[in-house]
C-alpha positions as CSV (number, residue, x, y, z in Angstrom):
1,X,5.7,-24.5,-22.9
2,X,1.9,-24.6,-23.4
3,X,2.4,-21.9,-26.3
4,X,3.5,-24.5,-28.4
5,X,0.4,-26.6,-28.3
6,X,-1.7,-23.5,-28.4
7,X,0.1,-22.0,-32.1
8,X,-0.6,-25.5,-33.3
9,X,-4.2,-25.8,-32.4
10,X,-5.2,-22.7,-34.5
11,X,-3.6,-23.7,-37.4
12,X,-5.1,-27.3,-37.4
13,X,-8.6,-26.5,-36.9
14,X,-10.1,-27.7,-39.7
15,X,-12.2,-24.4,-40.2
16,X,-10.3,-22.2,-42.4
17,X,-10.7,-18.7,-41.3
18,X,-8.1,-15.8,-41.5
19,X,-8.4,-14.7,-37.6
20,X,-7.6,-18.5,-36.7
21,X,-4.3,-17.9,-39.0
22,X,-2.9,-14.5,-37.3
23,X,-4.0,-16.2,-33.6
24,X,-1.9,-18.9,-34.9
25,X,1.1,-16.7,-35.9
26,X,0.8,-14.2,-33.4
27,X,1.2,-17.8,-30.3
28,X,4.1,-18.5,-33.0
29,X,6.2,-15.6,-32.5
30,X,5.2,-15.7,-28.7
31,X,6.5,-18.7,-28.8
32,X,9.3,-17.9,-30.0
33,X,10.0,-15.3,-27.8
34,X,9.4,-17.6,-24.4
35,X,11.6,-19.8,-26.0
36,X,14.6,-17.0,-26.6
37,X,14.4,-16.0,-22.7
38,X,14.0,-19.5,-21.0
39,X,16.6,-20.7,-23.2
40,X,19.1,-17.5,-22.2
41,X,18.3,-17.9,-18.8
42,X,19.4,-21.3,-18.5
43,X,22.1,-20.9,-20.7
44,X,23.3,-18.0,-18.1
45,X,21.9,-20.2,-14.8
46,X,25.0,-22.6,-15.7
47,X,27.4,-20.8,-16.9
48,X,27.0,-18.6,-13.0
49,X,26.4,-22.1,-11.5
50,X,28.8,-24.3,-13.2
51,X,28.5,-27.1,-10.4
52,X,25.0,-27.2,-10.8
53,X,25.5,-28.8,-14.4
54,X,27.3,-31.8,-12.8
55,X,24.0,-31.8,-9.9
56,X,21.2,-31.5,-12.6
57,X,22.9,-34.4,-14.9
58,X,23.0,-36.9,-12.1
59,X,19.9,-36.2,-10.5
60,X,17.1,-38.0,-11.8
61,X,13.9,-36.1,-11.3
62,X,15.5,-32.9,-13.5
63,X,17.0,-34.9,-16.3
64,X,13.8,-35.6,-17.5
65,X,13.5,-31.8,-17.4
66,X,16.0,-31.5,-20.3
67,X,14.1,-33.8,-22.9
68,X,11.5,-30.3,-23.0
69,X,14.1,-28.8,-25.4
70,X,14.7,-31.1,-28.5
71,X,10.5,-31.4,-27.9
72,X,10.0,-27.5,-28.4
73,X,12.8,-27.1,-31.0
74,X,11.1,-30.0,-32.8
75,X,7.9,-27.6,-32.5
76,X,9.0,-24.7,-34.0
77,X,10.4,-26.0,-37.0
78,X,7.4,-28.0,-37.2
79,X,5.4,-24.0,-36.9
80,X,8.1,-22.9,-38.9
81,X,7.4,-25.3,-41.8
82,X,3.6,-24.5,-41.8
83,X,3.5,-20.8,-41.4
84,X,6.3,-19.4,-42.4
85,X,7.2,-21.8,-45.5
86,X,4.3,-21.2,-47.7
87,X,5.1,-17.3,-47.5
């Protein structure tokens, strides 16, 4: 999850340089990556485990696990917007 804060630094640094632009794309598409095989792991963790769906909603300490998704989707559009747009 910390890939997302660092493709956003980069790109916000208020000193325009190229290398700072590539860093910023190249943590973008790692990103982007993580996010593929976290999010097909979990995807496969419950449907293996369909009782733990049922345990993780109803356990308080893991829901707030769940928020972390909207929050990195919400992240790489917001990466997507500012790199990829402008091409």
């Amino acid at each position: 999850m910390e890939t997302r804060m660092a493709s956003i630094f980069p790109y916000f640094i208020p000193f325009k340089t190229k290398w700072l632009y590539y860093l910023s794309i190249v943590l973008f598409v790692l990103h982007k990556v993580f996010l593929c095989i976290i999010l097909l792991l979990t995807v496969l963790r419950y449907c293996l485990f369909p009782k733990l769906w049922r345990t993780t909603l109803c356990d308080p300490m893991v829901t707030s696990f769940l928020g972390t998704v909207p929050i990195t989707f919400a992240t790489l559009i917001e990466l997507w917007v500012f790199i990829c747009a402008p091409r």
